[in-house]
C-alpha positions in Angstrom: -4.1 -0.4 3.5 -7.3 1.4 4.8 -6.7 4.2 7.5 -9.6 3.1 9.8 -9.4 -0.9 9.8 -5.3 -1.0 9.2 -6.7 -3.9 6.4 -4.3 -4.6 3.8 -6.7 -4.0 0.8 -3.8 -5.2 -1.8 -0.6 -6.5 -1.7 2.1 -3.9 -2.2 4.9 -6.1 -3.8 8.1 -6.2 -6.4 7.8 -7.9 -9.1 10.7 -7.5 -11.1 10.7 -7.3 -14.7 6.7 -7.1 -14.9 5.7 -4.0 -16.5 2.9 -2.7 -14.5 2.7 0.2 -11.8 6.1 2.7 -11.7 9.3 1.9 -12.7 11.9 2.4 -9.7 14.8 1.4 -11.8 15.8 -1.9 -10.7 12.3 -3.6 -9.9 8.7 -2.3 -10.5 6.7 -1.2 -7.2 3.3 -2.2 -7.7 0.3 -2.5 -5.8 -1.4 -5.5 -7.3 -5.4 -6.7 -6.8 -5.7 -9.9 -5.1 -7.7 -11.3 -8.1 -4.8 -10.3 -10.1 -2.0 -11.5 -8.5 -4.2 -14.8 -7.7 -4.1 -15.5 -11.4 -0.6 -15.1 -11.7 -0.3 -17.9 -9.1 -2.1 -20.2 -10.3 -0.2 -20.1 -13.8 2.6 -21.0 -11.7 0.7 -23.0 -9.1 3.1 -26.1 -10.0 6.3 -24.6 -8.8 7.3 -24.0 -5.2 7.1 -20.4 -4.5 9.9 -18.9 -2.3 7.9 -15.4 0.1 11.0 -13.0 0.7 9.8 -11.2 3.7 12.4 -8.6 5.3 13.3 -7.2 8.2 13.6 -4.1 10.4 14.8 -0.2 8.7 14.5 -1.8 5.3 12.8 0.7 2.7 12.5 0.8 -0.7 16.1 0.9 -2.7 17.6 -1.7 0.0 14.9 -4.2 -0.1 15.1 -4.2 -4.4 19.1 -4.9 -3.5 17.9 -7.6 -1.5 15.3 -8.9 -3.6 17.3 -8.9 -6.9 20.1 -10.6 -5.1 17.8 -13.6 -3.8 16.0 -13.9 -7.2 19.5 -14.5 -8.8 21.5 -16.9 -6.2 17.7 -18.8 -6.0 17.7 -19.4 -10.1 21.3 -20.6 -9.5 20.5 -22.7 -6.9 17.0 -23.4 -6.4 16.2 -24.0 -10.4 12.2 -23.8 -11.1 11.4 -22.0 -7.5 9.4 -18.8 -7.9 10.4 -16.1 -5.8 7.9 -13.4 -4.9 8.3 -10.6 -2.4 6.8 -9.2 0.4 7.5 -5.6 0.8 5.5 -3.8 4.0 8.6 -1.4 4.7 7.2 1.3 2.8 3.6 0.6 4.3 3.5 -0.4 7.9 6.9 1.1 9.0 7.7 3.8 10.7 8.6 7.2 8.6 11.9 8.1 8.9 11.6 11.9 10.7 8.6 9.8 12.4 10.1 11.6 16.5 11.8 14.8 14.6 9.5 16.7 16.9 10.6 15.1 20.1 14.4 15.1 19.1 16.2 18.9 20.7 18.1 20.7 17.8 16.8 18.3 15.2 16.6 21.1 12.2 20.5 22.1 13.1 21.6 18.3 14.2 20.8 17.2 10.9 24.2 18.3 8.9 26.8 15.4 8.2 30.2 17.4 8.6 32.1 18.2 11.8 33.6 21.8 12.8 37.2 21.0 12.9 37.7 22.0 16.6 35.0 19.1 17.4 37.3 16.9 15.4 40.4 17.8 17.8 38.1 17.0 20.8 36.4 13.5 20.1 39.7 12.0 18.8 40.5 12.3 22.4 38.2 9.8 23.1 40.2 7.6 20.8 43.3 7.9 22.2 42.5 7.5 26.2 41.3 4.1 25.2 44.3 3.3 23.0 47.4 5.9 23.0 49.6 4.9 20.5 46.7 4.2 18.4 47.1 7.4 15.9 50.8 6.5 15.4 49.8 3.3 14.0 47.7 4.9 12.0 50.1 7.2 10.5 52.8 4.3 9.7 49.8 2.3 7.5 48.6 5.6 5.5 52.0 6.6 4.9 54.2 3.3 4.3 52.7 3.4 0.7 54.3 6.7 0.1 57.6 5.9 1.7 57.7 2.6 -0.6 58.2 4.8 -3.4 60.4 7.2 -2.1 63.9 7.5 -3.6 67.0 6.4 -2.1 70.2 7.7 -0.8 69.3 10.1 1.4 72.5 11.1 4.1 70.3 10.3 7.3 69.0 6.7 8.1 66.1 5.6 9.5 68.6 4.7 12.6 69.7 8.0 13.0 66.1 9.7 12.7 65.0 7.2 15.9 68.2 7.8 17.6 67.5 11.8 17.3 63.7 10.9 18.7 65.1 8.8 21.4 67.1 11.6 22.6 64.5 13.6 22.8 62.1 11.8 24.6 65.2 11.6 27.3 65.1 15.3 27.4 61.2 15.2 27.9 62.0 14.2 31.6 63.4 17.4 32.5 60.1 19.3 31.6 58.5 17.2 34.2 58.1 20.5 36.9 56.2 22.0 33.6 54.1 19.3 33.5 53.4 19.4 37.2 52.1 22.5 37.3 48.5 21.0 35.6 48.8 18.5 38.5 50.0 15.7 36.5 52.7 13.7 38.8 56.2 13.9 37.8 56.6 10.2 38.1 53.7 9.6 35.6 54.4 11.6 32.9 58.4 10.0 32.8 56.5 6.6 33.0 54.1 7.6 29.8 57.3 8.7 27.8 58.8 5.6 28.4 55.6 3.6 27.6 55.2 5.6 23.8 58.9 6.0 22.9 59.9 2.1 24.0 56.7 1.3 21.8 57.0 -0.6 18.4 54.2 1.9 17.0 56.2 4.9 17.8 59.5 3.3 16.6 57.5 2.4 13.4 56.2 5.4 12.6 59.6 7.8 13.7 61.8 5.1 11.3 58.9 5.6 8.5 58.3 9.4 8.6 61.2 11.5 10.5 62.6 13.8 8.4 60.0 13.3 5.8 56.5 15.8 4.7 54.7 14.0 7.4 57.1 14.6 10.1 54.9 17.4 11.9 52.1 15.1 11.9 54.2 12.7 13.3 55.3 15.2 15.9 51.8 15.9 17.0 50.9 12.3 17.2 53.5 11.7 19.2 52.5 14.5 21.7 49.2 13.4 21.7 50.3 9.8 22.6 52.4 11.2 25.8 49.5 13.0 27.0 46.7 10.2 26.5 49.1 7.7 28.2 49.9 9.8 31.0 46.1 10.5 31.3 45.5 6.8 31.7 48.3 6.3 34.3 46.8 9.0 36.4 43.6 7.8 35.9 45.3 4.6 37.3 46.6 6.2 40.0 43.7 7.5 41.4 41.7 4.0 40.8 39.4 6.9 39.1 39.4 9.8 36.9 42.0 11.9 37.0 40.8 15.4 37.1 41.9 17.9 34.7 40.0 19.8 32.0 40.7 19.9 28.3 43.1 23.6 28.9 45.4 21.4 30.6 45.5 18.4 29.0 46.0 21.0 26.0 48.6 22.1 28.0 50.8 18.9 29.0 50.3 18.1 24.9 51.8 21.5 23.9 54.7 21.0 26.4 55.8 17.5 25.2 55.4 19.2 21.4 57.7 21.8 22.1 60.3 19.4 23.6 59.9 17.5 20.4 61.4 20.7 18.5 57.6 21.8 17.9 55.2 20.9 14.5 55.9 21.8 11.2 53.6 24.5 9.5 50.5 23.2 7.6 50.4 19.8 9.2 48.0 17.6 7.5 44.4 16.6 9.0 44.7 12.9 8.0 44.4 12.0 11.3 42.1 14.5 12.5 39.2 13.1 9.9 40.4 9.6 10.9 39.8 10.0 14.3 36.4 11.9 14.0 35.3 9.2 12.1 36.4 6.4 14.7 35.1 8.7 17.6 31.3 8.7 15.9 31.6 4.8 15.4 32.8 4.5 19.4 30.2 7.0 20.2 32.2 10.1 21.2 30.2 12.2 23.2 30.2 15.7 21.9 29.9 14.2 18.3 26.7 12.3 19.0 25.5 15.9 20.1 26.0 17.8 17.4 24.3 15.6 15.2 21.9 13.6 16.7 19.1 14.8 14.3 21.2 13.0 11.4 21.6 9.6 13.9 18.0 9.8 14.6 17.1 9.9 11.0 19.0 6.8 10.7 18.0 4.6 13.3 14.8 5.4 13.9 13.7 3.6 11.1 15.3 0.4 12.5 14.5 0.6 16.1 11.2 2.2 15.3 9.9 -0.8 13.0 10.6 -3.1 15.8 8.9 -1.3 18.6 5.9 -0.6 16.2 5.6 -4.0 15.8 5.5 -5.1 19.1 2.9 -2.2 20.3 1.0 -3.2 17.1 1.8 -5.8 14.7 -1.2 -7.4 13.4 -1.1 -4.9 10.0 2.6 -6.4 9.4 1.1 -10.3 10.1 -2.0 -9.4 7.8 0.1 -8.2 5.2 2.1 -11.2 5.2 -1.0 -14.1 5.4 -2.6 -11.8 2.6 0.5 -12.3 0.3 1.0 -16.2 1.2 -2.9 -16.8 0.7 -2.4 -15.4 -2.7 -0.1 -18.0 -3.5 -1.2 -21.5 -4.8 1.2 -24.3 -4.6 4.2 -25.3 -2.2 5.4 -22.7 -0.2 8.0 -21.0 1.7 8.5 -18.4 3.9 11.8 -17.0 4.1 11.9 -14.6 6.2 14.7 -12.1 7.6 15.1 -10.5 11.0 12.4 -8.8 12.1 10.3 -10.3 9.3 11.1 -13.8 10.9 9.6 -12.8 13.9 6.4 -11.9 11.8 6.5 -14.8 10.1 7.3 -16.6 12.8 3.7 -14.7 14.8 1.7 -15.2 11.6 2.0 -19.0 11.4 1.6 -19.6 15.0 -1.7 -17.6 14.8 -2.9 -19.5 12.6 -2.9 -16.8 10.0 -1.4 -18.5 7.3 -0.2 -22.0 6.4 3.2 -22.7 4.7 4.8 -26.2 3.6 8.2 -24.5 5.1 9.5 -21.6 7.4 12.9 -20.2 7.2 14.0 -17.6 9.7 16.9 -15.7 9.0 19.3 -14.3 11.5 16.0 -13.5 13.6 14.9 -12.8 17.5 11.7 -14.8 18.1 13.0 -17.0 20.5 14.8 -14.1 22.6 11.2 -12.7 22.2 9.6 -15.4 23.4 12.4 -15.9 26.3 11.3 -12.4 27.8 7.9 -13.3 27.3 7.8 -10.2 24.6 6.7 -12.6 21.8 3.5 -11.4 20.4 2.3 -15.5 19.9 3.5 -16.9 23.1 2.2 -14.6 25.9 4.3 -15.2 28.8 6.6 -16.5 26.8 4.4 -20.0 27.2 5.1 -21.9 23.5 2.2 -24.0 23.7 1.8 -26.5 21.8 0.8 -25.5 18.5 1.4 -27.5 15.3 4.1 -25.9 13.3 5.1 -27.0 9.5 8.6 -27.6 9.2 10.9 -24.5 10.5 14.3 -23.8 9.6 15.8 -21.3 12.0 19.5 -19.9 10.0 22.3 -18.4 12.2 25.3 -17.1 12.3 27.5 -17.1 15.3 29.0 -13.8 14.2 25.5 -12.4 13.6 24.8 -10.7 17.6 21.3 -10.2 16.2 20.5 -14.1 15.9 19.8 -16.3 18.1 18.8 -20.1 18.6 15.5 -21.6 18.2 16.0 -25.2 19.5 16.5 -24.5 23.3 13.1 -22.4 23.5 10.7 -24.3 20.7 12.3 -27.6 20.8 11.3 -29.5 18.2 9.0 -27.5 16.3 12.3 -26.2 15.0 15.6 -26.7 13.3 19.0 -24.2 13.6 20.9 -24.2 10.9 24.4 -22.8 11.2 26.0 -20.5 8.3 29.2 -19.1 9.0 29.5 -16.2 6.1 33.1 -15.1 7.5 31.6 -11.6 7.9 31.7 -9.5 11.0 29.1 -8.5 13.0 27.1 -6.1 11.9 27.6 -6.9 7.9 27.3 -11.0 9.4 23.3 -9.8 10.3 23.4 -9.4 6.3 25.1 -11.5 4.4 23.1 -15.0 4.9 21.8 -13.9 1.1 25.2 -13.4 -0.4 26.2 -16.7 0.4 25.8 -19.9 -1.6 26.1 -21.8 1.3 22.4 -20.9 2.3 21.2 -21.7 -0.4 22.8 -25.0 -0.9 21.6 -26.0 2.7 18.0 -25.1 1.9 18.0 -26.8 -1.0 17.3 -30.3 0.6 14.5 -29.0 2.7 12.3 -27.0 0.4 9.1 -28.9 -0.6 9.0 -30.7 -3.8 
């Protein structure tokens, strides 16, 4: 691509097998000459040829993944379609420490692990939203363990909960302790009641009590007091309840030591557990501390989309320069982000294709907010389309419906992969059932 013009001068593609260019293990990146790659068209002008364009974030390693994965479900299903790719991650995106300038702290927010006192904060996070939550936790990664353990032991499960039970009766009369971090009596009773009447607590006391993990389960169990006393405060005051981590630290370390206190060396399964879950819900303190290492994540995938929009007419050139290499049938398949530049390139006028095929893709939210780059205003027009296929899946919150804004000019088609949301945005390409729904609508 030139520097000054933003041109595309060649097509930077993957091609596979063919042994030209450098070898990146699993496919060949090349940068082929038009005249080149025109040639190798035309000897396979008579078969349809399938364009893979992809979408936002993708860079070299994933889109080979990708592309290999296509190339084999296509010659399973779509026997004698070419399929040729159209790589521009590596060209027209953004660079992944593109705003490590702008971003505070980036040099020392760039580590992956988390000091273990930032561990013991963010699972807090965790556990106002759910309190028993860590006691479930500790019943599944332990009841594996347990299965094996050997019998005969002279105390019973029954007589470990009934020990626990007592306990938590005893709790009540450390309520004044507990009031003197200005948590109400009243509360605190009520949030022993809640954790120690719960199935996860009975669970997890029947399963570990008297076991290795029984100071872990001790700890949990003081945690789970605390967060659901926190909660019923909160309730109380229809707000947040004010008190600072020294004396929620505080109620926790009362209810522990009415619990007969923790064992020595208690285990950090939870701790990591939790950390992990906190970073996933967005703990505060976590996405602090290393915000240089998020950013060098995501920038790539919100940072392709807003270059896009601000200026995408390299990305559209780079696709209409790869279709108008092509001679025969062909088809634009086209994922995400790269639907909506598909999408932009054909309604420009920049390329003709017997058949477009957008893939879990935005262009008509786009085009709802008027943010489309080909329908200012969000006006449609009416421009002569080929045939468009627009695949969803309802579990994909990155897809979205083509009909209600374009009309007729296009065609959604439902896949249900099974998947969750975000691995749903993915997995069109994994599953046969794309393939075999495409297979009646690609050109002959």
């Amino acid at each position: 691509m030139c520097a000054t013009t933003g041109e595309v001068d060649d097509v930077t593609i993957w091609l596979g097998q063919v042994e030209h260019g450098v070898d990146r293990g699993r496919g060949v990146c090349c940068s082929v000459s038009r005249l080149v790659f025109f040639e190798l068209a035309r000897w396979a002008c008579a078969l349809t040829t399938v364009i893979f364009v992809h979408g936002t974030g993708v860079r070299e390693k994933s889109y080979a993944n990708s592309f290999d994965l296509v190339r084999e479900k296509a010659a399973q299903h779509w026997p004698g379609v070419t399929i040729v790719p159209c790589f521009w991650g590596d060209v027209l995106g953004v660079p992944l420490d593109a705003a490590a300038a702008t971003v505070p702290d980036y040099d020392i927010t760039r580590g992956s692990e988390m000091p273990v006192d930032e561990w013991r904060d963010e699972r807090w996070v965790l556990l106002e939203a759910d309190p028993l939550y860590e006691l479930r936790l500790l019943t599944v990664a332990h009841t594996e363990d347990v299965e094996f353990a050997l019998p005969g032991a002279e105390v019973t499960a029954e007589d470990r909960l009934n020990n626990y039970l007592k306990w938590s009766n005893d709790l009540a009369d450390l309520a004044g302790l507990v009031e003197q971090q200005g948590m109400p009596s009243d509360v605190f009773t009520g949030a022993v009641r809640e954790v120690f009447g719960s199935s996860a607590a009975r669970d997890a006391i029947e399963l570990l009590a008297g076991g290795d993990s029984e100071g872990e389960l001790r700890e949990a169990l003081s945690r789970a007091v605390t967060a659901a006393a926190l909660v019923g405060a909160d309730a109380g005051v229809a707000g947040s309840f004010p008190i600072d981590a020294i004396g929620r630290d505080a109620i926790c370390a009362v209810v522990l030591d009415g619990l007969h206190g923790a064992d020595l060396g208690v285990g950090q399964t939870l701790l990591k557990v939790s950390a992990g879950l906190a970073l996933r819900m967005g703990g505060a303190r976590t996405i602090e501390r290393r915000r240089g290492m998020i950013m060098d994540r995501v920038t790539p995938f919100g940072g392709d989309v807003l270059r896009y929009l601000a200026h995408g007419d390299p990305v559209r050139r780079f696709i209409a320069e790869t279709v108008r290499s092509i001679t025969g049938p062909i088809v634009l398949v086209a994922h995400s982000l790269g639907g909506i530049a598909s999408l932009d390139t054909v309604r420009l006028g920049m390329a003709q294709v017997d058949l477009l095929v957008t893939v879990g893709s935005q262009g008509s939210y786009l085009c709802s907010l008027g943010a489309l780059p080909s329908a200012p205003g969000g006006s449609v027009g009416d421009i002569v389309m080929p045939p468009w296929v627009n695949v969803y899946d309802p579990r994909d919150l990155l897809a979205y419906l083509a009909e209600p804004v374009f009309g007729e000019a296009a065609e959604d088609l439902e896949i249900r992969s099974g998947a969750p949301f975000p691995r749903a945005h993915s997995a069109y390409f994994a599953f046969d059932e794309f393939y075999t729904k495409l297979r009646e609508r690609l050109p002959q």
